[in-house]
C-alpha positions in Angstrom: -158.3 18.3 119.8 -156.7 21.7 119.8 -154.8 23.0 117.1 -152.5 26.2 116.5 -151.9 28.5 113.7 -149.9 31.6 113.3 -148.4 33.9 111.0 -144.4 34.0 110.2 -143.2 36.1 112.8 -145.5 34.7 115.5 -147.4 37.9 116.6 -150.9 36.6 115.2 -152.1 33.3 115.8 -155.1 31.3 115.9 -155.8 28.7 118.1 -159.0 26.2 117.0 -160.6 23.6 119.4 -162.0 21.0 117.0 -161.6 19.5 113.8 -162.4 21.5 110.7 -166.2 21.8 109.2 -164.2 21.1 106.0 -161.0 21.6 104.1 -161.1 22.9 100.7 -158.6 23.3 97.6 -159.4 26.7 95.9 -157.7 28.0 92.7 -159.5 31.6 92.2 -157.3 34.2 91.4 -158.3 36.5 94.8 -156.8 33.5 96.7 -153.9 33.3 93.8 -152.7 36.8 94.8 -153.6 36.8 98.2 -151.0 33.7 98.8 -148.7 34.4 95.7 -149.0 30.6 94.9 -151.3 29.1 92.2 -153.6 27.2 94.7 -154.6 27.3 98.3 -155.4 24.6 101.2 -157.8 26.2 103.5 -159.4 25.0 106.6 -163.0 26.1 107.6 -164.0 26.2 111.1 -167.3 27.0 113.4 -166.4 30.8 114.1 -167.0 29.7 118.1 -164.1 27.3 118.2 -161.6 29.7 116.8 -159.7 32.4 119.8 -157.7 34.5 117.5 -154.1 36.5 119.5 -152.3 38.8 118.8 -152.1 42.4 116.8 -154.1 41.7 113.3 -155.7 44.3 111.4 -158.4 43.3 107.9 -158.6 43.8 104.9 -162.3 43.8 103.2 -163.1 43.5 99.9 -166.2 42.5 97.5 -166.7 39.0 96.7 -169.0 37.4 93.7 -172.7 38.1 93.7 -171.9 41.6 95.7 -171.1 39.8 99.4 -167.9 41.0 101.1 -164.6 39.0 102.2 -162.4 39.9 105.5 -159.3 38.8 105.0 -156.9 38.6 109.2 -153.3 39.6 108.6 -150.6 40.2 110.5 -149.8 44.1 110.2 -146.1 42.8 110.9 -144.8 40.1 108.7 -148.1 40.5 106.5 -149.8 36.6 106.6 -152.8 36.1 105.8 -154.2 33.8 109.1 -157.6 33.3 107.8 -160.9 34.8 106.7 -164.4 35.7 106.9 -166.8 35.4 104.1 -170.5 36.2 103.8 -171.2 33.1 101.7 -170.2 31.2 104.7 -171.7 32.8 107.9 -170.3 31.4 111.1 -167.4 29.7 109.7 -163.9 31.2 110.2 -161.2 29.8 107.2 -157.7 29.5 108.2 -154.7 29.0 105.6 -153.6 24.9 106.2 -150.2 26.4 105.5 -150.7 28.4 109.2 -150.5 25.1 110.9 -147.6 23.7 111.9 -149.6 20.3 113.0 -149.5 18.3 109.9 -152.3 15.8 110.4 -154.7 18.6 109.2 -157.4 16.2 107.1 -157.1 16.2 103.8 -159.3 18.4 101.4 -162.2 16.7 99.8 -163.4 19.7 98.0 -161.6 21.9 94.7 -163.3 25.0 93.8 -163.0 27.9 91.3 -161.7 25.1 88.7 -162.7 27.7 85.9 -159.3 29.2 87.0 -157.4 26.6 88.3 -153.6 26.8 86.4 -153.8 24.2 83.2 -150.9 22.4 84.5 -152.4 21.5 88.0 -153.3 17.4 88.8 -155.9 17.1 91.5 -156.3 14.0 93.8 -158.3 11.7 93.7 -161.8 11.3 95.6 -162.3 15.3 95.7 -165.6 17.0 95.0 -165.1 19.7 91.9 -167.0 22.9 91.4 -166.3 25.4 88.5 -166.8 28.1 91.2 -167.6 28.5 94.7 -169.1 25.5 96.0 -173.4 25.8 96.4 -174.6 26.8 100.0 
C-alpha cells in the first residue's frame, strides 16, 4: 500500500507506505484555524513510513501540558501537509484532505469535543474524548 499526499500547488508532498496507525476527527480550535474549517480528518502514521518532498518550511508552537507541535507547510501555496506532536512520538499526522486516494479508513476516534461547533453530528461507532485522546 502506498499512498500520496500533497499540498495545492504540488511542491510539497508526502508519500506513506502503509495504512494509517489511526485516523482521528479533531475539533480544537488550533486545528480550527490552522484549516479554516470547524473540524479536521487527520491520518497518523509511523514517522518511518512517511518520505516527505519538496520545499516545506515549520511552524512550532506550544501545545497543552507545555509539549510543542510542528506544523509542515508549503512556503508556496501555504498547506498544511501534516504534523509532529510531542504527545505522539514517532507518529507523523497528515491532513486526510492531502490525499487524493479516497479509500483513506474511516476515523474511529473525535477529540477535543469540549470545542467541537454545537451544530456538528458525529457518526456512529467513533470513540469520544473531551480533549486529546490518553497516551
Amino acid at each position: 500500500m502506498s499512498r500520496r499526499g500533497s499540498c495545492q500547488c504540488g511542491g510539497f508532498t508526502a508519500t506513506v507506505a502503509a495504512e494509517p496507525a489511526i485516523v482521528v476527527m479533531c475539533h480544537c480550535t488550533w486545528c480550527q484555524r490552522r484549516s479554516g474549517v470547524p473540524l479536521t480528518v487527520n491520518a497518523y502514521f509511523k514517522e518511518g513510513d512517511v518520505k516527505l518532498a519538496g520545499d516545506f518550511r515549520t511552524f512550532d508552537r506550544q501545545a497543552p501540558e507545555g509539549r510543542q507541535l510542528h506544523n509542515y507547510f508549503c512556503p508556496m501555496c501555504g498547506t498544511t501537509l501534516g504534523w509532529r506532536a510531542d504527545l505522539r512520538p514517532g507518529l507523523f499526522g497528515i491532513a486526510a484532505g492531502c490525499f487524493t486516494d479516497k479509500s483513506l479508513p474511516v476515523a474511529t476516534v473525535s477529540i477535543w469535543e469540549d470545542e467541537m461547533h454545537a451544530w456538528v453530528n458525529l457518526p456512529g461507532g467513533m470513540q469520544h474524548f473531551p480533549r486529546a485522546r490518553p497516551g
